[in-house]
C-alpha positions as a Markdown table, in Angstrom:
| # | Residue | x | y | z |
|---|---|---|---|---|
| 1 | Unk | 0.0 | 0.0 | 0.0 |
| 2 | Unk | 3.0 | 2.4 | 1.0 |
| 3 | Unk | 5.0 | 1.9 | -2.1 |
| 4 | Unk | 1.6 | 2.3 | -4.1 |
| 5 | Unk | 1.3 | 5.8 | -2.8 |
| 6 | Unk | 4.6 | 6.3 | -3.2 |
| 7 | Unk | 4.6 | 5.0 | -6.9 |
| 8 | Unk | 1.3 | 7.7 | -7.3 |
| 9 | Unk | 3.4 | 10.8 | -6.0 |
| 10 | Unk | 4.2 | 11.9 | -9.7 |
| 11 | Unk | 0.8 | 12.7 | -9.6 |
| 12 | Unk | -0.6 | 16.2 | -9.3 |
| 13 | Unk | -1.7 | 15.6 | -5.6 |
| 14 | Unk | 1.9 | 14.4 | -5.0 |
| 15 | Unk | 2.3 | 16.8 | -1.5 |
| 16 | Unk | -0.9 | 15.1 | 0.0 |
| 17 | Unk | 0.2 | 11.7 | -0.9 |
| 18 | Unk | 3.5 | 11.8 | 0.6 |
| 19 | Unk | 1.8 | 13.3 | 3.7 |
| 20 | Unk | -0.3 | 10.2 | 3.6 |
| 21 | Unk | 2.2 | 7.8 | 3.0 |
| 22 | Unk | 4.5 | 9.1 | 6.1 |
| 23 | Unk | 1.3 | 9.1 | 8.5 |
| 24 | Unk | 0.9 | 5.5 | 7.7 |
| 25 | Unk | 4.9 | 4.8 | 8.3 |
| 26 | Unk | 4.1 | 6.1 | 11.9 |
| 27 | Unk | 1.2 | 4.2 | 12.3 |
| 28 | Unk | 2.5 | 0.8 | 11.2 |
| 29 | Unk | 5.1 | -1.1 | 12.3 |
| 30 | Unk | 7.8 | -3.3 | 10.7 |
| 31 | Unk | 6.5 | -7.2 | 10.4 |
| 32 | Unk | 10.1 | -8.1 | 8.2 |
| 33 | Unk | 12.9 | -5.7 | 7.9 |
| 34 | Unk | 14.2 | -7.6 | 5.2 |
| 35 | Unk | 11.0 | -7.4 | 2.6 |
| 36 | Unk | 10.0 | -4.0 | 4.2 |
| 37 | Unk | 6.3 | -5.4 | 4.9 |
| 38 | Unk | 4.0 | -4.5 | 7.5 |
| 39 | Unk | 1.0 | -4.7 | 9.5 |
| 40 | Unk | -1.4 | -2.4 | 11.1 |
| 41 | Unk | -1.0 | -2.7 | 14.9 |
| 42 | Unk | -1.5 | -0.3 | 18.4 |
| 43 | Unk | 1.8 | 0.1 | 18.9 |
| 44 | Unk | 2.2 | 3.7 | 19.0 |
| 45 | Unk | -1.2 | 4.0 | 21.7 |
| 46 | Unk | 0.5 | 1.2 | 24.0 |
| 47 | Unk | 3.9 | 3.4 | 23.8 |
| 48 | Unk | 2.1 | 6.3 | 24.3 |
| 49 | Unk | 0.1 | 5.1 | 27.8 |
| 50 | Unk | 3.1 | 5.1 | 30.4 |
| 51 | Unk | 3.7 | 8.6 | 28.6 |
| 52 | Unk | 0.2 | 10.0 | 29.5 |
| 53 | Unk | 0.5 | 8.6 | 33.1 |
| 54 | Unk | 3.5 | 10.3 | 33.6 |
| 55 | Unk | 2.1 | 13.7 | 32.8 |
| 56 | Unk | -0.1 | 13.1 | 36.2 |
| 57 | Unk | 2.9 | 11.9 | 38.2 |
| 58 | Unk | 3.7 | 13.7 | 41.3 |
| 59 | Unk | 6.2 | 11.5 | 42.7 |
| 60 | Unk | 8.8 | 14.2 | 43.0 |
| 61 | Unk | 6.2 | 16.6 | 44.6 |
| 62 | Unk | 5.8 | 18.0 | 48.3 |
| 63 | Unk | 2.5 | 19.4 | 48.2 |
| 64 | Unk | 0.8 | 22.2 | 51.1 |
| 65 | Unk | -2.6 | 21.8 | 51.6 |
| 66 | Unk | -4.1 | 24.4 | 54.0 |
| 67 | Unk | -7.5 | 23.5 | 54.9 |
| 68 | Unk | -7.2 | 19.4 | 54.5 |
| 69 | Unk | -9.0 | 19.6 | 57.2 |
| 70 | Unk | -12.0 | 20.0 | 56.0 |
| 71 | Unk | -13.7 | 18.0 | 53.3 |
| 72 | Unk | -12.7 | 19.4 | 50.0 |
| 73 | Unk | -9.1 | 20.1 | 51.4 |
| 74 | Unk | -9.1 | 16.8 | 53.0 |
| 75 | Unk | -10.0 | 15.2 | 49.2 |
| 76 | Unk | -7.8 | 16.8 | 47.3 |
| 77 | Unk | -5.1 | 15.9 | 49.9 |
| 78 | Unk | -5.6 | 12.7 | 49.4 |
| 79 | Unk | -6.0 | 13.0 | 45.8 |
| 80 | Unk | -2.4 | 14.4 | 45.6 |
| 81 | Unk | -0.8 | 11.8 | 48.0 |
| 82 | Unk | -2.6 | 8.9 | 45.6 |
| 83 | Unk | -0.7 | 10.6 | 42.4 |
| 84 | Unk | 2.9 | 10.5 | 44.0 |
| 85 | Unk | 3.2 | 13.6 | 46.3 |
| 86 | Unk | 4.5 | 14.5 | 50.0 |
| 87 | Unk | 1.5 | 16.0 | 51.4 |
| 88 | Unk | 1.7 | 18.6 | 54.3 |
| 89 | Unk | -1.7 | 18.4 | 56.1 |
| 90 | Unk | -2.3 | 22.0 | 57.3 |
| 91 | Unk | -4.9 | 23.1 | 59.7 |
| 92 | Unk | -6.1 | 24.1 | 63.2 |
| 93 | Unk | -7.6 | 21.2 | 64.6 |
| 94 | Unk | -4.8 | 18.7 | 65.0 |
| 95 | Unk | -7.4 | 15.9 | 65.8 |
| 96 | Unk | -8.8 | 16.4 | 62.5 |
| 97 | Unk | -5.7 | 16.7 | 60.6 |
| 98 | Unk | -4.1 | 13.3 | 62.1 |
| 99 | Unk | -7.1 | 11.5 | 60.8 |
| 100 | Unk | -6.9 | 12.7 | 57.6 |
| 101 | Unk | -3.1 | 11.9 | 57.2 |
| 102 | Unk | -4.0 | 8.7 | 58.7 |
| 103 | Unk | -6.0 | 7.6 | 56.0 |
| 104 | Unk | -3.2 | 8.9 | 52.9 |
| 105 | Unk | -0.9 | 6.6 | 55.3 |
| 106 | Unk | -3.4 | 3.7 | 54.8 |
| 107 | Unk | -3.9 | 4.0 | 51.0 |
| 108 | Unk | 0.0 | 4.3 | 50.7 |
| 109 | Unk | 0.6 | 7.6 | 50.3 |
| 110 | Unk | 3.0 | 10.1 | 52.8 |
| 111 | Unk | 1.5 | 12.2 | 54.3 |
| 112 | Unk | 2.5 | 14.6 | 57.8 |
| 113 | Unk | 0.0 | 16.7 | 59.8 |
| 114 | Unk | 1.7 | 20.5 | 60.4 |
| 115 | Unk | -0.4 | 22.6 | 62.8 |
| 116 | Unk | -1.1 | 26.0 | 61.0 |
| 117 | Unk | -3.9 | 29.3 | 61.2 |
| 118 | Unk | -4.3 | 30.4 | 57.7 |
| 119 | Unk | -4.4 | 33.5 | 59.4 |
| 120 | Unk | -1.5 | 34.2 | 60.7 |
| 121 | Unk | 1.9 | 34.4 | 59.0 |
| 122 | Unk | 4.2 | 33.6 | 62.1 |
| 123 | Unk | 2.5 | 30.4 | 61.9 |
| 124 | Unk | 2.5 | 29.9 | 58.4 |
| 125 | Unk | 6.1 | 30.3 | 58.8 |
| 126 | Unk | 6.5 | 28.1 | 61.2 |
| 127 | Unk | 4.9 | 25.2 | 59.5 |
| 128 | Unk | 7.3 | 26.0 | 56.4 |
| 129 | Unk | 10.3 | 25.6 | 57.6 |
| 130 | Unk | 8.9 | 22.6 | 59.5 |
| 131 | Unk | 7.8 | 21.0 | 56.3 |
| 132 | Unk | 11.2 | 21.7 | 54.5 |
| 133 | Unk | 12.7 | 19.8 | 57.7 |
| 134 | Unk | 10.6 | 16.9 | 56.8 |
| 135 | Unk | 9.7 | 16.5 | 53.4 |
| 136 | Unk | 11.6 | 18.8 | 51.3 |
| 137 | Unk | 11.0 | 22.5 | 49.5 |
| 138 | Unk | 7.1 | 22.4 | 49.0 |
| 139 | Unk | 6.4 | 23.0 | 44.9 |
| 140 | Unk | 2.7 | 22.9 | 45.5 |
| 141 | Unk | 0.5 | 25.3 | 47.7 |
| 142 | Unk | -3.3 | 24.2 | 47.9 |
| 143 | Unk | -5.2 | 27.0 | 48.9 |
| 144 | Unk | -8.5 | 25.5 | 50.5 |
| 145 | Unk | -9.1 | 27.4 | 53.7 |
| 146 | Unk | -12.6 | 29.8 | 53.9 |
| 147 | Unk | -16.1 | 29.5 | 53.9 |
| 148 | Unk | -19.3 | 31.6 | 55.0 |
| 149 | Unk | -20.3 | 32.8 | 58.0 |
| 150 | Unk | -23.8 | 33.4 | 59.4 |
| 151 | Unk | -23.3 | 36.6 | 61.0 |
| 152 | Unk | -22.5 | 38.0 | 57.3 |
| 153 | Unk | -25.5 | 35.9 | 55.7 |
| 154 | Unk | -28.2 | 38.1 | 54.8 |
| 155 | Unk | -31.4 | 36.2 | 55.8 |
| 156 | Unk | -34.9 | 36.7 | 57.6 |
| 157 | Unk | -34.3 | 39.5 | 59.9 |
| 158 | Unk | -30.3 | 39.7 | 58.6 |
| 159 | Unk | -30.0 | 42.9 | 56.0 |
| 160 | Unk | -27.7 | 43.9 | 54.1 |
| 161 | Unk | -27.7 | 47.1 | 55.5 |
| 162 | Unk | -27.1 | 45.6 | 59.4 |
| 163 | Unk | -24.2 | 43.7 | 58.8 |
| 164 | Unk | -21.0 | 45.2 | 61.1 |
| 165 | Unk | -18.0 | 45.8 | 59.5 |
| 166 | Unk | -16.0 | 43.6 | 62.2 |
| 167 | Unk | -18.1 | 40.9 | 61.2 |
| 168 | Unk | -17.7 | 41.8 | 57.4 |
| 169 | Unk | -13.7 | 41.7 | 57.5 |
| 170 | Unk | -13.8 | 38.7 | 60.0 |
| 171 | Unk | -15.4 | 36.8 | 56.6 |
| 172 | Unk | -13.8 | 38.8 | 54.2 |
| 173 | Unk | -10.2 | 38.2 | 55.4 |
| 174 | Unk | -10.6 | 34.8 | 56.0 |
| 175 | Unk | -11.1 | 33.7 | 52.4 |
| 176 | Unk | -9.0 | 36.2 | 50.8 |
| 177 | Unk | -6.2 | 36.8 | 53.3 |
| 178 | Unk | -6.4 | 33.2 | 55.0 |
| 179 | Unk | -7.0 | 32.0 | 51.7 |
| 180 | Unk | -4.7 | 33.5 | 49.5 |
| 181 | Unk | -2.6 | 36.3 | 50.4 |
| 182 | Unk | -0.5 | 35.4 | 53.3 |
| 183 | Unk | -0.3 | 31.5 | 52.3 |
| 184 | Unk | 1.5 | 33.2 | 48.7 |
| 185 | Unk | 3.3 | 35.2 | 50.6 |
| 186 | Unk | 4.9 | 32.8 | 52.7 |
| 187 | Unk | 5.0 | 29.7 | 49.9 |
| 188 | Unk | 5.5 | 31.5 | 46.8 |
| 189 | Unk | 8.3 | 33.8 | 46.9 |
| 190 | Unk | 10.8 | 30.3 | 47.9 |
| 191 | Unk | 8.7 | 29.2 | 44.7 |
| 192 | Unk | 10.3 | 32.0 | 42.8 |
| 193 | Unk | 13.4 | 31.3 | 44.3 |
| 194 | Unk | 13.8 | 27.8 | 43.4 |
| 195 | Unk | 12.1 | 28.6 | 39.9 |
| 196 | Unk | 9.3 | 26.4 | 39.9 |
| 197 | Unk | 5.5 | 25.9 | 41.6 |
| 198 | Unk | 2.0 | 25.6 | 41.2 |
| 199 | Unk | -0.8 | 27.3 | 43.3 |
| 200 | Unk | -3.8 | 26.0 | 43.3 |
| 201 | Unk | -6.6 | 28.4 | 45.0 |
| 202 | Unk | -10.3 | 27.3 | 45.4 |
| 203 | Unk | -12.7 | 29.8 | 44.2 |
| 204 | Unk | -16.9 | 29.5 | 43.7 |
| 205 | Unk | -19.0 | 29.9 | 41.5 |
| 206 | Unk | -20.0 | 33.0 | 43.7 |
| 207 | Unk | -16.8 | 34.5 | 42.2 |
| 208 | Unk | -18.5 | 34.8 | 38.7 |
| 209 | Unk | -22.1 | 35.9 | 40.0 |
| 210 | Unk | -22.5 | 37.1 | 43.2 |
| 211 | Unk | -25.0 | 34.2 | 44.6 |
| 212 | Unk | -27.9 | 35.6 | 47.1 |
| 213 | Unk | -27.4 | 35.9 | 50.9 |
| 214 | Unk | -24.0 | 35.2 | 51.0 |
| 215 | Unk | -22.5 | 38.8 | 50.0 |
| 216 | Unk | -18.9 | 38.8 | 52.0 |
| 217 | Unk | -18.5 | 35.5 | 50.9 |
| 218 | Unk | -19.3 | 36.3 | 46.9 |
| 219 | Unk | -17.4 | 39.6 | 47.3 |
| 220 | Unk | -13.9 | 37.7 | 49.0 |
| 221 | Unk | -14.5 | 34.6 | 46.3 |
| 222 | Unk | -14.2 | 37.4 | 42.9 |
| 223 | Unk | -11.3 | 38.8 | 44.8 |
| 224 | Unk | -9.6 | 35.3 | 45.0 |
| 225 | Unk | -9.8 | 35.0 | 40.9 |
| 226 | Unk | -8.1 | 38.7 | 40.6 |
| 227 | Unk | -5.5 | 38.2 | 43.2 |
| 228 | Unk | -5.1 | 34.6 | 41.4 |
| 229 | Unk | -4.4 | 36.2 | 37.4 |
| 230 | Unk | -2.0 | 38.8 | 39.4 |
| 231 | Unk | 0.4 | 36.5 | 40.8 |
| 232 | Unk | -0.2 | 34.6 | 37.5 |
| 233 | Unk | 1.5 | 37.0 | 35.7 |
| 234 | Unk | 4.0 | 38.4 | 38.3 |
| 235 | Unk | 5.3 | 35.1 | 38.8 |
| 236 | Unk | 5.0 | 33.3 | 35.7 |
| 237 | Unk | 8.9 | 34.4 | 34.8 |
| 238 | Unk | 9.9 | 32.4 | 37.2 |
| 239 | Unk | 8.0 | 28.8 | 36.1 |
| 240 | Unk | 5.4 | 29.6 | 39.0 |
| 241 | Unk | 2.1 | 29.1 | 37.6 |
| 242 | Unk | -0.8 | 30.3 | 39.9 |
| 243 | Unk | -4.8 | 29.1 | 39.0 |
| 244 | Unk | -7.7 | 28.4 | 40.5 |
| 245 | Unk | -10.7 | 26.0 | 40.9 |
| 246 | Unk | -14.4 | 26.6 | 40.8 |
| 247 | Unk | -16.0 | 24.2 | 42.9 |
| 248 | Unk | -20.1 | 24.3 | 42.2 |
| 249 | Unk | -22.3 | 22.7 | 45.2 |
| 250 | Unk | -20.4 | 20.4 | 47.0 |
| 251 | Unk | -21.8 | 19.8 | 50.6 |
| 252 | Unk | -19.8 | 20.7 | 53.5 |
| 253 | Unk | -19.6 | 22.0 | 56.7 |
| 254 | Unk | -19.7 | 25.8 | 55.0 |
| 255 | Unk | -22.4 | 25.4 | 53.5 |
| 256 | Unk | -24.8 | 22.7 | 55.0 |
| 257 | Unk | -27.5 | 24.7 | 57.2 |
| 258 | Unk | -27.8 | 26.3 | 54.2 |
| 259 | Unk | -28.7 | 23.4 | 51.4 |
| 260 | Unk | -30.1 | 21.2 | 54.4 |
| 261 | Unk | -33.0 | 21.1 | 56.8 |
| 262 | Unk | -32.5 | 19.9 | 60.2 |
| 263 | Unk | -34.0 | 16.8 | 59.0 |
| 264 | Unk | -31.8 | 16.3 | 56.1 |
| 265 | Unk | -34.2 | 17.2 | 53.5 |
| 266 | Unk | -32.8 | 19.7 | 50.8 |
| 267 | Unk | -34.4 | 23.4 | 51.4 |
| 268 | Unk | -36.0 | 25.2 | 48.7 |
| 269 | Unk | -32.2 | 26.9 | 48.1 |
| 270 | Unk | -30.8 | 23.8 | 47.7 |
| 271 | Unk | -33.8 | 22.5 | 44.8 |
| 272 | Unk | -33.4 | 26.2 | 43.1 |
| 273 | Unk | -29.8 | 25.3 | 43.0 |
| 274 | Unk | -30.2 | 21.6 | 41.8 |
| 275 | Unk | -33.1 | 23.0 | 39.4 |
| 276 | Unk | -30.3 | 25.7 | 37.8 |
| 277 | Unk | -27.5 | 22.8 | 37.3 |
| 278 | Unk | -27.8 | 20.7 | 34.0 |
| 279 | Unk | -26.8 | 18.1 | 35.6 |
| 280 | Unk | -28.9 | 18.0 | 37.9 |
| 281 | Unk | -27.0 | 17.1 | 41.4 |
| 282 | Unk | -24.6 | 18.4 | 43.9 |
| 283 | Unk | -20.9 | 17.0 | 43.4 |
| 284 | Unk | -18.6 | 14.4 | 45.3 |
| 285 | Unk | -15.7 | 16.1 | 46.9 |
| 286 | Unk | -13.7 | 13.3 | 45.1 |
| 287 | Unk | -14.4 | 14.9 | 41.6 |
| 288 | Unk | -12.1 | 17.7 | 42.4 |
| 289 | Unk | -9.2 | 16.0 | 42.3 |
| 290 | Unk | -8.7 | 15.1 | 39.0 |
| 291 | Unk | -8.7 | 19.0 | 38.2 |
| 292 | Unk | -6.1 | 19.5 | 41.4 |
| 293 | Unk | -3.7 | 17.2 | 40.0 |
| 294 | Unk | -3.9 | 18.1 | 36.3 |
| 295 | Unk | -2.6 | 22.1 | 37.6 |
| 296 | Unk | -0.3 | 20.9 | 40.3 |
| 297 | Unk | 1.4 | 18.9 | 37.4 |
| 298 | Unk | 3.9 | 20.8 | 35.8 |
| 299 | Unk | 4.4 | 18.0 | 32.7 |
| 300 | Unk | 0.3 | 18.0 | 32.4 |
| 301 | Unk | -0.1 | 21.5 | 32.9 |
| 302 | Unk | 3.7 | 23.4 | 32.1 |
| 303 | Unk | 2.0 | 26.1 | 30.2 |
| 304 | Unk | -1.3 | 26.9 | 31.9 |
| 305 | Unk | -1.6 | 29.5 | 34.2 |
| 306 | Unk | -3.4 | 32.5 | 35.3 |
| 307 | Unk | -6.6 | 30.4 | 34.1 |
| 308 | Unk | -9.8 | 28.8 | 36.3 |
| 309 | Unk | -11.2 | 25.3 | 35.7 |
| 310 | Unk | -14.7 | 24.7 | 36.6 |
| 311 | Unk | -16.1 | 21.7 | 38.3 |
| 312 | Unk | -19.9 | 22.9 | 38.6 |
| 313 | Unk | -22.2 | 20.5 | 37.1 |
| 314 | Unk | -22.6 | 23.7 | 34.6 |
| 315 | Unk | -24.0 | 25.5 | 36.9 |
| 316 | Unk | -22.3 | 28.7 | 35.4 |
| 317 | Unk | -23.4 | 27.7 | 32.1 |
| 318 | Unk | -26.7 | 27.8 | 32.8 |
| 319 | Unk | -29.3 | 30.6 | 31.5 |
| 320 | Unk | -33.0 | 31.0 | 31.3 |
């Protein structure tokens, strides 16, 4: 068949046909060196499978995750430990955060629980150098700390117009300086220095349109995304990429009185919600983590930064 095509390209459409003829060189594989013959096999998609698998490979990693603690920290935690990386556990609640390593430990990963408040940067720096100590220079900063808060919800007798300020920057700085600005501070300048990282911060879909009720929450969340495409760019130079993740409705502590009665029925939020997601359901903190370890991968991800990958059911897609 080759040397047909090859015969043909004193024809006209000679270019094409020596295009075609090379494509099917790559695509078949020598049966007899000595005639030259061959036959059609999958060579090139088994070669190429070990390849693909190593793109997701974090074996060389040491990954911070502040807020594993909680349930989508916790996930993608354990998401990262199950592709190859060192995972720092950060949190407040130490009884919590040895659980959580305690069950990377028992699927095989490594895994070490660092006590750390988002909030503050003595103790972010603390738990650094701690973590260099024990696993290494970190090359990937989760950012999963933040949530809501009901004294900034506006509901029943709750207006907009009543919220106090202390209570505004209380939610405010939690999910934009917890959860982003001093953690990149403290993790990403050694990023800089060592000329490579990925940050990964955790956004909403009340970034993109400010959801009802929860107005510090939306306000902090659009911040996150702007503060994410500046450090994108600043540090980008220097092999650092910085993105985010938009989670849609995934249950959790943050956000439970809200899309649950006390009886575990969904309330009419959570069925307005439901009803404006095409598909039609709330999502497993486990479906995160394929997103998580696609950005902290530079091989997967070298050249992507500054961007945000939605995980919403298409919530955000949705329209009348």
């Amino acid at each position: 068949m080759i040397a047909a095509l090859a015969a043909a390209a004193d024809t006209p459409h000679k270019p094409e046909l020596q295009r075609t003829a090379l494509r099917l060189r790559r695509a078949l594989v020598p049966l007899d060196t000595t005639n030259n013959t061959f036959h059609f096999t999958q060579r090139r998609h088994f070669q190429q499978t070990p390849r693909i698998m190593n793109l997701f490979d974090l074996s060389n990693e040491v990954a911070v995750v502040i807020g594993a603690t909680g349930i989508l920290g916790g996930k993608l935690a354990e998401g990262l430990a199950t592709a190859g990386a060192k995972v720092a556990v950060l949190g407040r609640n130490a009884e919590r955060g040895e659980v959580r390593v305690c069950e990377i430990i028992k699927a095989g990963g490594q895994a070490k629980f660092f006590s750390a408040d988002a909030m503050s940067r003595e103790s972010l720096k603390k738990a650094h150098e701690e973590i260099r100590s024990s696993f290494g220079a970190p090359t990937i900063l989760v950012n999963a700390a933040g949530g809501n808060d009901p004294k900034v919800t506006v509901a029943g007798e709750m207006k907009f117009e009543n919220i106090e300020l202390e209570h505004w920057r209380a939610n405010f700085e939690m999910n934009l300086v917890g959860g982003v600005l001093l953690p990149c501070q403290e993790f990403g300048p050694a990023m800089v220095a060592q000329g490579r990282g990925s940050i990964i911060n955790i956004a909403s879909v009340s970034a993109h349109i400010p959801l009802s009720r929860v107005v510090a929450y939306s306000a902090s969340k659009a911040a996150v995304l702007s503060l994410t495409q500046f450090l994108s760019r600043e540090w980008a130079p220097k092999n650092v990429r910085v993105n985010s993740i938009t989670p849609g409705f995934f249950p959790a502590e943050q956000n439970r009185r809200l899309l649950f009665n006390e009886d575990g029925s969904p309330t009419a939020r959570a069925q307005s919600i439901l009803g404006h997601t095409p598909m039609g359901r709330f999502g497993s903190a486990d479906e995160l983590i394929g997103a998580a370890i696609f950005l902290a991968s530079g091989k997967a991800s070298g050249f992507v930064t500054g961007t945000d990958i939605r995980v919403d059911g298409g919530f955000l897609s949705q329209t009348i």
